[in-house]
C-alpha positions in Angstrom: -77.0 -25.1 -115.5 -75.5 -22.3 -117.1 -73.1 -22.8 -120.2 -70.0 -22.2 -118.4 -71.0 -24.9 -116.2 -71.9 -27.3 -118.6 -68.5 -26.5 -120.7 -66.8 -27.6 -117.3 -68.6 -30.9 -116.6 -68.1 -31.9 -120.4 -64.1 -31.0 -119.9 -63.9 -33.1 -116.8 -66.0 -35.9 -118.5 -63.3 -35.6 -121.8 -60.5 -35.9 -119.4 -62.3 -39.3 -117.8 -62.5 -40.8 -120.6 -59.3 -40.0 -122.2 -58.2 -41.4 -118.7 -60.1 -44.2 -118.8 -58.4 -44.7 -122.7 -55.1 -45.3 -121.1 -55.3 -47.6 -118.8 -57.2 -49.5 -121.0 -54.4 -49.8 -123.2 -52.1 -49.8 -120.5 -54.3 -53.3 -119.6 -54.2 -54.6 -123.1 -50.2 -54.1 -123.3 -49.6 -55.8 -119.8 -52.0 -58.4 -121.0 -49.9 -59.0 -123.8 -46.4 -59.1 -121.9 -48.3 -61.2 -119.4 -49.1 -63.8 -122.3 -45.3 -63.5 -123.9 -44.1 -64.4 -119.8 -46.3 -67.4 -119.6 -45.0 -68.5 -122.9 -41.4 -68.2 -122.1 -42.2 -69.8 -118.6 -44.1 -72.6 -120.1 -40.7 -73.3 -122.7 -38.3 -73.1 -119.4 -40.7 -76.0 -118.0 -40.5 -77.9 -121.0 -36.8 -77.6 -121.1 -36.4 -78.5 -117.5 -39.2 -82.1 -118.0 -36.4 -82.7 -120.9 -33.2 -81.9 -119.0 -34.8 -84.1 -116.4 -35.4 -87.3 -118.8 -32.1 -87.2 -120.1 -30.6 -87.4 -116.4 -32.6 -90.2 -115.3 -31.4 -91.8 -118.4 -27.9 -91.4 -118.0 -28.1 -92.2 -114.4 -29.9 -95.5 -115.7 -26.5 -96.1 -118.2 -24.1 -95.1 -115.8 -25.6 -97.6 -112.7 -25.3 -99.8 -115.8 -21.9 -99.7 -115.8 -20.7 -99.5 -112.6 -22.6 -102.7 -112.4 -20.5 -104.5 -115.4 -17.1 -103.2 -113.9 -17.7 -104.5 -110.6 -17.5 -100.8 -109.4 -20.7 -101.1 -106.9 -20.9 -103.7 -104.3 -24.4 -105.6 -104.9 -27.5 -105.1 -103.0 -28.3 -107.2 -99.8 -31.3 -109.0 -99.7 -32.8 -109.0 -96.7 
């Protein structure tokens, strides 16, 4: 290969790699958001499993009380 040759192929491997350099921290960045999402997806769940206790709860208190006002006819037993 002649010198000008071989200046080319080392310019297009420079390029490559300088390529290849970004996308791998292109990768690592979208790894990172991807990790921050998950987080912030896995508090939403949390919050939701909470929100979801203190319903059944109050649903529990308020059947409670319908009950001691005579506000619900009782169940028939069959």
């Amino acid at each position: 290969m002649t010198s000008d040759t071989e200046n080319l192929v080392l310019e297009h491997l420079r390029r490559l790699r300088g390529s290849v350099d970004q996308l791998g921290e292109k990768t690592g960045e979208l790894v990172d958001r991807m990790g921050r999402v998950e987080l912030r997806l896995a508090n939403v769940e949390v919050e939701v499993a909470s929100l979801s206790v203190r319903i059944d709860k109050l649903s529990g208190r308020i059947d409670r009380v319908e009950r001691r006002l005579d506000l619900v006819e009782p169940e028939k037993t069959q």
